[in-house]
C-alpha positions, 0 to 999 in steps of 0.5 A: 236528643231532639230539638225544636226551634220557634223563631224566624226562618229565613228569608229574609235573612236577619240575624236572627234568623241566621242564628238560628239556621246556624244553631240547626246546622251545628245540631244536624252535623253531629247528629241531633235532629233539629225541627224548626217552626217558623214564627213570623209573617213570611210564609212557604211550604213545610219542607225539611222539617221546617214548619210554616203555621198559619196562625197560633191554633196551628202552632199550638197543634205543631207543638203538641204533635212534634217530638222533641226533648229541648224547645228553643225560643229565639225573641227579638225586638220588644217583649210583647204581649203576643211573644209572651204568650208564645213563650209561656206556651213554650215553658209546658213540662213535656220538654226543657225549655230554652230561650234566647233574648237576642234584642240587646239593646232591650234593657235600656229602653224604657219599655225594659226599665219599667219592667219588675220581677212581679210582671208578667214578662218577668213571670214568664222569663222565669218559668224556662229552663235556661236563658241565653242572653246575647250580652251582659246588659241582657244577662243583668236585665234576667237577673233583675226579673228574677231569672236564677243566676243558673239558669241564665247563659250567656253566649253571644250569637255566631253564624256557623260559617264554613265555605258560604264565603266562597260561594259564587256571588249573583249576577247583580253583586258580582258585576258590582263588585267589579265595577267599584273599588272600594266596596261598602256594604250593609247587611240588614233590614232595610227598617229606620233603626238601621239609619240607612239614608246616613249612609247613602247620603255619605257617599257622594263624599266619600267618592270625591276621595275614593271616585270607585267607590260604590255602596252595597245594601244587602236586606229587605224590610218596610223602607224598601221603596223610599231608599230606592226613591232616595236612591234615585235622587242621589248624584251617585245613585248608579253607584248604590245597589239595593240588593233585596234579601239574598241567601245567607252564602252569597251574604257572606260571600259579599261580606268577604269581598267587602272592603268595609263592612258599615252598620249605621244604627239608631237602636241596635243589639249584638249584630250578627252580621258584624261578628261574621264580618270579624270573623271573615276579617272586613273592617267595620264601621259601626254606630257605638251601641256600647256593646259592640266586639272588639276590633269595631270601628266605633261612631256617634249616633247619626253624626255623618261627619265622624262617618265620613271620617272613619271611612276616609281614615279605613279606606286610606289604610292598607288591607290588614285582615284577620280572620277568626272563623273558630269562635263562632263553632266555640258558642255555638257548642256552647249552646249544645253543652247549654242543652246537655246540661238542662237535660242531665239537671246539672242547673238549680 
């Protein structure tokens, strides 16, 4: 078996992207190569098999001259039209095709509910071999395009974390965290879904009760200058590191570190960085998408004072972590095993 990823390669570092690169490292530890093509705007030299086209004639080309058995679509955010035509191009009989629906909050946006069977997006759904979705929002969306119950997998999306945990933290993380106590992080793009200036405007509140406190911001994206602007004029702006985009293992090495992990949003799907939080046992704080894993601390929607509280109720419990490293190897096999049995037509 060969397989072919289309997605967004890291950096920055979403989580898709680490998905993605979790999904290549389980293949390429047992033994299947795995190429990648990146699929978005930010650009490096082709290395490692990891293919970074200038435009789709380019990527049309990769995709008729590579080798591979099973191609793997990862689509985050809207369906559009020009991820559309991607996706049909990626349904070609040369290989069994796979995608994963990772925007799990898609199927309650308007844009999701006007969507029919008889659509083009509801076309093109139907024509890949197999689908995963991350939820079973997403699940009930494919089944109402038309997608074959068969044909639709649900496996919710893991990092493949192994020792990146221990992995020494850059200068600026790590004297950050040794001069505050607790430490709140964000892992994320820095985009207005993720409701960042919520929690930057939290902290003066929170360091009259916690005076250590610092917050951690781990992402890049569009809003980068205005959080530092707002950054600049908060009272506590020397206590709030916006780091940028770091590497997946100092991620989760901050992430380990964190006494909680926050993840404030106005839209938002199945947060990778919020499962591996779990799994390396921090605590987190999220806003209630209705969809959120068990053991998430659960807040209403841009309501700084249930943020407030939630925090000042976490940071007054005594650290209980809980890890559960062994569920993300368990979906990410189940990807694997999605593979296998598209290959052997063991699906309608």
């Amino acid at each position: 078996m060969r397989v072919l990823q289309l997605g967004p390669y890291p950096p920055p570092h979403g989580g898709v992207q680490t998905n993605l690169v979790a999904i290549r490292s389980f293949l390429r530890q047992h033994g299947i190569p795995c190429t990648v093509i990146n699929i978005t705007r930010h650009r490096r030299s082709d290395a490692d098999e990891v293919y970074y086209p200038k435009g789709p004639f380019q990527l049309l080309q990769l995709l008729a001259h590579l080798n591979y058995d099973v191609i793997h679509l990862h689509i985050g955010g809207m369906l559009s039209s020009r991820l559309l035509s991607l996706a049909l191009a990626c349904t070609a009989p040369r290989a069994k095709s796979v995608m994963t629906f990772h925007s799990g909050g898609f199927p309650s946006t308007p844009e999701g509910q006007a969507l029919r069977p008889t659509s083009y997006a509801g076309f093109v759904l139907r024509r890949f071999d197999g689908i995963i979705g991350v939820n079973d929002e997403i699940i009930g969306f494919l089944h109402r395009m038309g997608v074959r119950p068969g044909r639709a997998r649900l496996i919710s999306p893991y990092s493949f974390l192994t020792d990146d945990s221990s992995a020494a933290l850059p200068a600026a993380l790590s004297d950050f965290f040794a001069a505050h106590n607790p430490v709140l992080l964000s892992v994320g793009l820095l985009e207005p879904e993720y409701d960042l200036p919520l929690q930057i405007g939290a902290l003066p509140d929170i360091r009259k009760s916690f005076p250590q406190a610092g917050l951690l911001l781990i992402g890049s994206g569009s809003l980068e200058e205005m959080l530092r602007t707002k950054i600049q004029s908060s009272p506590c702006g020397e206590h709030i590191l916006l780091a940028g985009d770091v590497e997946h293992a100092p991620t989760v090495g901050a992430i380990r570190r964190a006494t909680v992990m926050l993840r404030t949003t106005l839209y938002d799907g199945d947060a990778l960085s919020v499962r591996e939080a779990l799994q390396l046992g921090t605590p987190v704080i999220a806003t209630d998408n209705g969809m959120r894993p068990a053991g998430v601390r659960l807040t209403p929607k841009s309501d700084s004072q249930a943020l407030l509280a939630a925090v000042d109720e976490q940071l007054q419990q005594p650290a209980q972590r809980k890890t559960s490293s062994s569920v993300g190897e368990n979906n990410l096999q189940a990807v694997l095993d999605f593979y296998r049995e598209l290959l052997e037509g063991k699906l309608d």
